[in-house]
C-alpha positions as a printed Julia matrix, in Angstrom:
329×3 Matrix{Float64}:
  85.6    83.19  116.1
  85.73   86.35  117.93
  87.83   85.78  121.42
  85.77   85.3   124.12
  84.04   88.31  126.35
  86.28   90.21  127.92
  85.35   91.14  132.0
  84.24   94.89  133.01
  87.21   95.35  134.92
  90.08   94.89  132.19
  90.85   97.39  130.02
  89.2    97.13  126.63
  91.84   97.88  123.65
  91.18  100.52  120.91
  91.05   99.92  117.38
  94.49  101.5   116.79
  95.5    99.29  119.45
  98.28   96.68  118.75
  96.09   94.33  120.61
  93.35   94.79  117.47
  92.3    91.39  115.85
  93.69   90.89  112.31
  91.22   89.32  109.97
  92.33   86.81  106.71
  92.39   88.64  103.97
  90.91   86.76  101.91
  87.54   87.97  104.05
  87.79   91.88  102.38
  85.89   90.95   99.57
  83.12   88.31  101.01
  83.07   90.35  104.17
  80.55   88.87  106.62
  79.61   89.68  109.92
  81.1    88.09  112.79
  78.18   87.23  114.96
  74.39   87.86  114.4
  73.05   88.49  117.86
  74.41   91.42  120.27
  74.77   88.73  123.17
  76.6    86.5   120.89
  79.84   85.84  122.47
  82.39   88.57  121.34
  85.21   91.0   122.58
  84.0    94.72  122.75
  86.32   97.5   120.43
  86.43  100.77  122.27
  86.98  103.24  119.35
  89.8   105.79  120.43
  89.62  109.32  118.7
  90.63  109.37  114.51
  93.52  111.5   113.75
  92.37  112.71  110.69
  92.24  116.16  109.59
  91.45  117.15  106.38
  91.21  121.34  105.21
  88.26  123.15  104.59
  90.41  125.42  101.89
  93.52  124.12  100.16
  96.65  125.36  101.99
  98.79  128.05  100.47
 101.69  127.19   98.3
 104.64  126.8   100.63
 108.33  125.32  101.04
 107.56  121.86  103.55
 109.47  119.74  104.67
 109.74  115.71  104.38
 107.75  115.51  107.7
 104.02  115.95  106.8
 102.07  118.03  109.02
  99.32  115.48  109.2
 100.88  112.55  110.06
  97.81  110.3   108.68
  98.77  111.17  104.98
 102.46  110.57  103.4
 104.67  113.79  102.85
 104.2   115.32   99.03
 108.02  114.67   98.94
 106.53  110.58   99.06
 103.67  111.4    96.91
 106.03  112.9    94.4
 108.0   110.07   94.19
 105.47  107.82   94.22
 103.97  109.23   91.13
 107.01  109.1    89.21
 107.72  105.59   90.25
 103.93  104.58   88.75
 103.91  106.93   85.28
 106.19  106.46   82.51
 105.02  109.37   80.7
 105.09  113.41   81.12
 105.38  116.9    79.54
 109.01  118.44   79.58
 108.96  121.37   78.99
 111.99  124.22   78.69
 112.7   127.49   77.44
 113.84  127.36   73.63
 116.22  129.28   71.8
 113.69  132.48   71.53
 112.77  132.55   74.97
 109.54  131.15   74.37
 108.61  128.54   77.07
 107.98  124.78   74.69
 106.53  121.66   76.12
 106.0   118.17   74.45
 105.34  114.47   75.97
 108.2   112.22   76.95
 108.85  108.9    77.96
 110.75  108.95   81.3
 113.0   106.61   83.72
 113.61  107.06   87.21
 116.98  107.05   89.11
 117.1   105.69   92.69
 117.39  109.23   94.14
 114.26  109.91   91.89
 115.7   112.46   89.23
 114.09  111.79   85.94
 115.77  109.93   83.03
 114.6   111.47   79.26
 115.66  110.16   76.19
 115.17  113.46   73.75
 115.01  112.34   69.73
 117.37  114.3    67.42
 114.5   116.7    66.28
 114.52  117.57   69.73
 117.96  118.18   71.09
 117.05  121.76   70.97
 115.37  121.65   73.92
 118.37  120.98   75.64
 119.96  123.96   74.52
 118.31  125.72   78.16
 119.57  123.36   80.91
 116.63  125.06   83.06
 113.99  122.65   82.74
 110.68  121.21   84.1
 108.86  117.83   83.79
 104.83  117.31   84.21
 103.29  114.35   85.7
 100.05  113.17   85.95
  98.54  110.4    87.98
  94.76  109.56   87.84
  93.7   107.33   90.65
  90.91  105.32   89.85
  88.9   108.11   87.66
  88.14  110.05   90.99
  91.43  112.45   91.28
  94.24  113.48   89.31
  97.54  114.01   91.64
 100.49  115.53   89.95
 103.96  116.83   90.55
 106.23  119.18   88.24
 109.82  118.6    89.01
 112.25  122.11   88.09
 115.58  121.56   87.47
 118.69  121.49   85.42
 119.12  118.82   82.43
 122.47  117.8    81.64
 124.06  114.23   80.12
 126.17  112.01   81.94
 129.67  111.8    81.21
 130.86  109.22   83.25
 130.4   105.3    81.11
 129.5   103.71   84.57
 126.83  106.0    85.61
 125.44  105.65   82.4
 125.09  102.0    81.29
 123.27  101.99   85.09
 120.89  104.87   83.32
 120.43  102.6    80.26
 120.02   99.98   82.05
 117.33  101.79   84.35
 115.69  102.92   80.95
 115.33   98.7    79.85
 114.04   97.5    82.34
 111.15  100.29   82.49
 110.56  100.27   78.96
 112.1    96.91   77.79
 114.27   98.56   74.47
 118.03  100.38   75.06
 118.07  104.32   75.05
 120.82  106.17   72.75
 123.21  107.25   74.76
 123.13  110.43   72.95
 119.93  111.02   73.82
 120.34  110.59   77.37
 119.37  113.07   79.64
 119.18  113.35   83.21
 116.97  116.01   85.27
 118.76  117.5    88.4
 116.08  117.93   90.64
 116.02  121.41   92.46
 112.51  121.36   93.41
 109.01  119.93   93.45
 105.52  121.32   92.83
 102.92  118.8    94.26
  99.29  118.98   93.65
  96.41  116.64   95.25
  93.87  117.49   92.28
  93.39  120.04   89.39
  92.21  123.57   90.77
  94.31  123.23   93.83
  96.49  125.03   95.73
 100.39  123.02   95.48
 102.82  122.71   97.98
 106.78  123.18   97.11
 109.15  119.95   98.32
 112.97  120.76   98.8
 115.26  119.07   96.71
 116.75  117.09  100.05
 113.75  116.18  100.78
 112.71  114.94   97.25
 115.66  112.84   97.43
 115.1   111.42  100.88
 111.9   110.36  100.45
 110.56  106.96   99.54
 107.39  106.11   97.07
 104.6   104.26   98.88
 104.88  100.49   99.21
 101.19   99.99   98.49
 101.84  101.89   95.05
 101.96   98.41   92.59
  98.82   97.48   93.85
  96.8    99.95   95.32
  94.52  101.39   91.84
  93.56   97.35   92.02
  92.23   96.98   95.51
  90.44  100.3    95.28
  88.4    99.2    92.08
  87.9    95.95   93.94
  86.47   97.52   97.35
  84.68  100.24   95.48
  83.34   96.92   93.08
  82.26   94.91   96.3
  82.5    96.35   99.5
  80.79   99.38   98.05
  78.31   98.97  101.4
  81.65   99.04  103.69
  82.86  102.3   102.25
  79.16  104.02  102.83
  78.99  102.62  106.4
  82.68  104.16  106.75
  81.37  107.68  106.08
  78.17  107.05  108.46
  80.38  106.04  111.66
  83.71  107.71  111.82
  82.62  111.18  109.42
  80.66  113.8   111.56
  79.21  116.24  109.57
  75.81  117.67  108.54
  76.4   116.29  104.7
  73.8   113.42  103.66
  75.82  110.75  102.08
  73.93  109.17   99.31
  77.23  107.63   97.68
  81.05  107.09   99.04
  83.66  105.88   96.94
  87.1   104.67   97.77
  89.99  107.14   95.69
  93.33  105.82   96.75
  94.59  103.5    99.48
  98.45  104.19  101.07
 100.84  102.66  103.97
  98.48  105.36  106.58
  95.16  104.72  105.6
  92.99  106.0   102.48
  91.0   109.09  101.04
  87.3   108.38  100.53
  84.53  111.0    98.01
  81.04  111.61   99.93
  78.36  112.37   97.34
  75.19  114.16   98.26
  72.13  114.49   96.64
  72.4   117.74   95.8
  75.39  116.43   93.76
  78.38  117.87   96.07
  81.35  115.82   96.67
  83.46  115.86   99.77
  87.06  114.37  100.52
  87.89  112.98  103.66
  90.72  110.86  104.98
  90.33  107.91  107.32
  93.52  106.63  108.58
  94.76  103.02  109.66
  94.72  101.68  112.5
  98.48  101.57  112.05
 101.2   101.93  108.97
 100.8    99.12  106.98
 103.51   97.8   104.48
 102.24   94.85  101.98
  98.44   94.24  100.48
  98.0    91.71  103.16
  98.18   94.22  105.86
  96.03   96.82  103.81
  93.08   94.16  103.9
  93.5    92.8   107.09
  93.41   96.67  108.7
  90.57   97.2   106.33
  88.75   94.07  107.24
  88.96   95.24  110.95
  87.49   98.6   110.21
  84.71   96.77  108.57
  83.75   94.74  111.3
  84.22   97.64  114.06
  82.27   99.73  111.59
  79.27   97.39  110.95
  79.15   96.51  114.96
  78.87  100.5   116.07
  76.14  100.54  112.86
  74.0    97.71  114.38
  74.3    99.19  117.73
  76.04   96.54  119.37
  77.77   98.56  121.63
  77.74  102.2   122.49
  80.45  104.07  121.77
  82.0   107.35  122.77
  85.07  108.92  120.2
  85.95  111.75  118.53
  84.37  111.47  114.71
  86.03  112.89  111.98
  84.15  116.35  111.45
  86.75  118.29  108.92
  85.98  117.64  104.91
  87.57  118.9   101.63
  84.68  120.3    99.2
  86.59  119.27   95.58
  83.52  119.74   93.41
  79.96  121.75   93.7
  78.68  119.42   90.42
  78.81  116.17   88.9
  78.56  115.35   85.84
């Protein structure tokens, strides 16, 4: 049950207000209505502005900082490390012997400050022969976007026995087998190349900030609840795009891409086959999957109420979108 009416004279709270209504979780994927009847007994939402910005044309590679410009996505220093934390696999790559730049796929560990562990075979010990190196990774979130990050930096093997039975030990419990210590190798990271998707532009993280940053706390289980909203609450995600997206685009088709702590990144398909990005945020920074579909489950309902005209409502739509594709195929 919805608390009851609340009177003209109090203030009504906003969705991103603390004061929201958080719905059982367990509702995100039999979502159901609330009420049937616009006199039902129910407490107005007053929808306040969305923060969420999202370019026309990618930004131009750049040094940033830890603190993300749009504070309704996490910094690429967090996105970096957040894509190292969920792959176990890259391309390390180096200058050999000749000068000529070699690359080949490796299986990878990551320290706590997020430098890369590599365990190089004997064949390929060469490659260590140029500390200056670089490591490729890949993330594909839910078949919709690849996101990737190539860390630069120096290799070199750890002398010290403590630091690197902590190294072996990292490389066990990732890949459940003991490393060679001989083989050991450790990736000083200088700096970071992040990239949202293939074809765009990447931004450059700071080895501080690298360092400083934490991976996303929704990271274990967010590919999961994305198949699972896109699965059932495909109607939720289309209804998203119709109330808080302004734009002249005919959506025939949303899909959900990737969920985070400050909200998630949705694809608008039209029927003359364009896809659009946008980013909806939160109503706040969420930490665990219960708060993910509990904020979600909110959004639903406030969603599905301005939809049904329930109430009128007066806010600020989200009117900026990300073209990522002219074709699909």
């Amino acid at each position: 049950m919805l608390p009851h009416t609340q009177s003209m004279t109090s203030p009504l709270p906003s969705i991103f207000s603390p004061k929201l209504p958080i719905y059982p979780s367990k509702s995100i994927f039999n979502y159901k209505p609330r009420f049937d009847h616009p006199k039902s007994s129910r407490k107005s939402w007053l929808l306040q502005p969305l923060r969420c910005s999202v370019s026309l044309a990618p930004e131009p590679t750049h040094l940033q900082s830890n603190t993300t410009t749009n504070s309704n996505k996490p910094s690429p220093a967090e996105i970096s490390r957040t894509i190292l934390e969920l792959s176990s696999v890259g391309t390390f790559s180096t200058a050999a012997q000749d000068t000529w730049p070699l690359g080949v796929g490796v299986r990878f560990a990551v320290d706590p400050e997020g430098a890369p562990i590599i365990c190089l075979s004997a064949s390929h010990q060469h490659f260590a022969s140029d500390k200056r190196s670089s490591l490729n990774v890949q993330l594909e979130q839910c078949g919709l976007r690849t996101t990737q990050c190539t860390i630069q930096g120096s290799l070199h093997r750890p002398d010290d026995q403590i630091v690197l039975k902590k190294i072996q030990s990292l490389w066990e419990k990732r890949f459940g087998e003991k490393a060679d210590h001989d083989f050991i190798h450790v990736l000083d990271v200088e700096r970071v190349l992040q990239m949202d998707n293939f074809m765009e532009d990447g931004v450059w993280v700071t080895s501080s900030d690298y360092k400083l940053a934490n991976a996303d706390p929704l990271r274990d289980f967010a590919e999961h609840l994305v198949q699972e909203i896109n699965t059932n609450n495909r109607e939720d995600v289309l209804r998203f795009c119709n109330v808080f997206v302004d734009s002249d685009v005919q959506v025939s088709e949303a899909k959900m891409v990737w969920v985070d702590r400050l909200g998630f990144d949705i694809h608008m398909y039209s029927p003359q086959n364009e896809v659009f990005e946008v980013r909806i945020p939160f109503p706040r920074e969420v930490n665990n999957e219960k708060g993910a579909k509990s904020s979600f489950n909110g959004m639903s309902q406030t969603a599905w109420e301005v939809e049904k005209n329930y109430h009128t409502l007066e806010f600020e739509k989200v009117k900026q979108l990300k073209k990522i594709a002219s074709k699909v195929h």
